[in-house]
N, C-alpha and C positions, 0 to 999 in steps of 0.2 A: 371548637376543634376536637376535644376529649369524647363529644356524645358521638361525633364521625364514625361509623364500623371503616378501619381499611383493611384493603385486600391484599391478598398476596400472591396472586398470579396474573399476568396478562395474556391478552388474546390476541396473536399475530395476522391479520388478516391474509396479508401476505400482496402475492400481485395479482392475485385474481380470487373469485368465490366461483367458478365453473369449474366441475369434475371435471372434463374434457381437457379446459384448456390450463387445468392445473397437470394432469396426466402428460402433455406435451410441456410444458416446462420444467417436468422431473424430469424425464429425457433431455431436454438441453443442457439445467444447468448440470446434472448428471456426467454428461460429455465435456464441459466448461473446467467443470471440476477433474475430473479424471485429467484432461490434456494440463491441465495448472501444474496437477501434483507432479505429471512424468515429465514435463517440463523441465520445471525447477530442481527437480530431484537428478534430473540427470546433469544439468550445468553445475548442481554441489560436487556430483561425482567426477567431473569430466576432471574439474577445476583440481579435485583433490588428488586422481589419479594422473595427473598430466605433469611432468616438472618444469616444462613451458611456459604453462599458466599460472605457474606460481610468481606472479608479477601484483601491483597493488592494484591493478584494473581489474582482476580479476579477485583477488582479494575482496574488495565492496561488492563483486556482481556473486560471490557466493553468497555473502551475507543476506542482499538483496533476496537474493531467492531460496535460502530458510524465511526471511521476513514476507516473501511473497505466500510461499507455503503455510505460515501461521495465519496469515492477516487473511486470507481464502478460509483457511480451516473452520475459523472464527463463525462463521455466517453462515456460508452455504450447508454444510453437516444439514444443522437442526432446520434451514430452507428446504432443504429437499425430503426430512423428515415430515415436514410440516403439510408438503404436498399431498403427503399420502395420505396423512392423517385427518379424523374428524375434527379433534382434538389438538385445535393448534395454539397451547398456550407453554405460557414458560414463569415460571415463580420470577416476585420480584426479585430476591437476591441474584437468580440465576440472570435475570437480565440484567443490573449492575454490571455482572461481573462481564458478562459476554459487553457491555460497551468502555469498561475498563481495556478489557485485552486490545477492543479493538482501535481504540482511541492510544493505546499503547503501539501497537506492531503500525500505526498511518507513520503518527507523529514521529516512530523513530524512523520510518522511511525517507518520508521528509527530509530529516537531517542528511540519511545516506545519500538520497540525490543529492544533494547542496556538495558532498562530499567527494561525490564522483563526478562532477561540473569540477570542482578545480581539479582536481585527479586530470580530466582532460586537459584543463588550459596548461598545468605544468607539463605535459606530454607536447602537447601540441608547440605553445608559445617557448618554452625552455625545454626543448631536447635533450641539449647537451649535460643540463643540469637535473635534469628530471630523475634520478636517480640520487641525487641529493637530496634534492628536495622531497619525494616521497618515500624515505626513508621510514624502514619498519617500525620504529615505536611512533612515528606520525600516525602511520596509518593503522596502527593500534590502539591510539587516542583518538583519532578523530570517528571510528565506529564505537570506542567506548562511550563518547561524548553523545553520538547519535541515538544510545541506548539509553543513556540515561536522562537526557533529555526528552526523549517519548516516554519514558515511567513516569518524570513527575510532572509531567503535563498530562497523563491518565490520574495519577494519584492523586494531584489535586485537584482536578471536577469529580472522580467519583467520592472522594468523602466526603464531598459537601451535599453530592446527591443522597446519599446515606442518611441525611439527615432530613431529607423530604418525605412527609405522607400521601402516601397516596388512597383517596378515599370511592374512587371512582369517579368518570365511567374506566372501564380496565381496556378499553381497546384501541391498541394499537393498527393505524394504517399503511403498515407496511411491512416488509419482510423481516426485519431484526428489529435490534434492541439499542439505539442513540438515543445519545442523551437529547438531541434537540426532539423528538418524538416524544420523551418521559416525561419533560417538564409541563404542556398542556396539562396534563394527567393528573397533577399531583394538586391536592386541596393546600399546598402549603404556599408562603411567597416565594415564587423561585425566578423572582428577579434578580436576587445577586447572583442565583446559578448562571443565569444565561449570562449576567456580565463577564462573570468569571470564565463561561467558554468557553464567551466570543472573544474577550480580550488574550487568554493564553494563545486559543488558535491563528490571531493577529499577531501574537507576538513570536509564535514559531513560525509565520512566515515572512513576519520583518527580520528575522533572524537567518532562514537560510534561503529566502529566495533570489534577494538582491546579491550574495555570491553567486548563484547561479545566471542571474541576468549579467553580472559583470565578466565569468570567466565564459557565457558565452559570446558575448561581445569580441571581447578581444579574440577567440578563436576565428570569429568570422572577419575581423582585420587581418588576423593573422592568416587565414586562407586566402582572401584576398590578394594576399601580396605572394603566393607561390605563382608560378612562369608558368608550370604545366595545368594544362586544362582537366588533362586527366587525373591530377594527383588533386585539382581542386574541388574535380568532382566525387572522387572517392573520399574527401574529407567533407564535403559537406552534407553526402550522405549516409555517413555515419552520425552527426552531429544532429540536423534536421530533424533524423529521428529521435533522436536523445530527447533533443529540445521539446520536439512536438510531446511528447508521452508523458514530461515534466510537466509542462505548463497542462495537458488535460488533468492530470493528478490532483495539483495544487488547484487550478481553478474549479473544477467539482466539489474540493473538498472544504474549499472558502465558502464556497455560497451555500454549501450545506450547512457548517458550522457556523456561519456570522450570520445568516440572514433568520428570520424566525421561521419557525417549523409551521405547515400550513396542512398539512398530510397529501399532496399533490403529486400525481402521478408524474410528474417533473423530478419533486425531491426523490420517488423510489427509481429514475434513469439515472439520475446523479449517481445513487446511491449506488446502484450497479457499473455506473463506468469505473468509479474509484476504488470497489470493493470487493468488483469481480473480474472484470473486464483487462484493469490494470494487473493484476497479476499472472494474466493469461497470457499477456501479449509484450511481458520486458523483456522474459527470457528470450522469444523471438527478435524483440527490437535490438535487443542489448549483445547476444550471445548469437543464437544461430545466424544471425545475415553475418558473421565475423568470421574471416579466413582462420583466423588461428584456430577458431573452435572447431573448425571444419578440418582443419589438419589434425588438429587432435583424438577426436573420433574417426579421424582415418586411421591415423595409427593406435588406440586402442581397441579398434576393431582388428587389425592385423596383429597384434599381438594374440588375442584370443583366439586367431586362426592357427597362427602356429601353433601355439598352447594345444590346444585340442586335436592340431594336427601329428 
């Protein structure tokens, strides 16, 4: 291992080696990105400026979309840099660090959905009490817990990657920098890295997904048993969507992380439903199809009219 030269840059291939059909996916994710950031940026602002929405549903859907905005940030940037350029490589440290962030901003999302699933079921199943029970130092701890819970589930796969050589070949097949892509790479054993993970990433989803499976369950008894058909159907789709955007999340992002890295133009779809996709389309699931956000940008808009008027 010491006569080994390693390297210290690698080479992103990305999702295509065509000028052409790289030139048209700078333009998309380009557009992907832009609507993410105005997105999310505007449900932070809506949320902050509104005194309405100063409730703890919306509380997690702010967070959600600073986490949506970082966990974008992370990737796409140097993606779209990467299109243009001849020159698509990135230092090892710089890749660490770029699968630290991003392994940080998943896994505490993760916790936030698990978070906003009983956020619902206390809304839905206990009405009357839902205002006890999601009481502001709750809901203080439970996104504290969701932050900190994604740090050291970053913190401890990347220091043990830190401790990996890598001796060549330096290239990467795909458009970022995970840890399941880095470990093929590296001349050293990095079979306790994959243990370690695949078992953390097992372990934050035996952690927060079975709350989400139980508090939507009971949401959907608990709809169930409402009289009006109307009121059954505007609750179940609010929820349906919730659910559906949950389960693509966590399931893309299991079989990315547990299964082995093969470089397959499967793992860079995955890659994109969870990493790009997903934070393009909460603030819409989660926020724009909701009356209150639509009343709210009513009257923030009218406010401005007068203001100016």
């Amino acid at each position: 291992m010491k006569n080994l030269s390693t390297i210290d840059e690698f080479v992103l291939l990305g999702l295509s080696t065509d000028p052409d059909i790289q030139t048209m996916l700078f333009v998309l994710f380009l557009g992907i990105y832009l609507l993410t950031l105005m997105g999310n940026l505007m449900m932070i602002l809506v949320i902050r400026a509104d005194p309405h929405l100063h409730t703890p549903m919306y509380f997690f859907l702010g967070h959600l979309s600073f986490l949506d905005i970082c966990h974008s940030s992370i990737t796409i940037p140097k993606m779209l840099q990467n299109f243009l350029s001849q020159r698509k490589t990135l230092s090892v440290w710089g890749c660490i660090t770029q699968s630290f962030f991003f392994i940080f901003s998943g896994g505490t999302e993760s916790c936030l959905l698990s978070a906003m699933a009983y956020d619902r079921y206390a809304a839905i199943c206990h009405p009357l009490l839902y205002t006890m029970i999601m009481n502001g130092p709750l809901c203080t701890a439970m996104v504290s817990a969701a932050w900190v819970m994604g740090f050291l589930s970053s913190l401890v796969n990347n220091l043990c990657t830190q401790n990996l050589q890598f001796c060549g070949p330096n290239i990467i097949s795909h458009f970022s920098c995970e840890l399941p892509s880095l470990f093929p790479l590296s001349c050293s054993d990095t079979m306790p890295n994959t243990i370690l993970l695949a078992g953390s990433t097992a372990f934050l989803g035996l952690v927060t997904l079975p709350p989400i499976l139980f508090s939507y369950s009971k949401i959907i008894l608990a709809i169930l048993s409402i009289s009006s058909s109307k009121g059954q159907g505007k609750a179940f789709s609010t929820c349906s969507s919730h659910l559906t955007v949950v389960l693509s999340f966590y399931g893309t992002a299991l079989f990315r992380y547990i299964s082995p890295s093969s470089g397959s133009v499967l793992e860079q779809v995955v890659s994109i439903q969870y990493g790009v996709i997903t934070s393009l389309i909460n603030p819409l699931i989660y926020s724009f199809k909701n009356q209150e956000v639509k009343a709210a940008l009513q009257r923030i808009l009218r406010q401005q009219i007068c203001v100016s008027g």
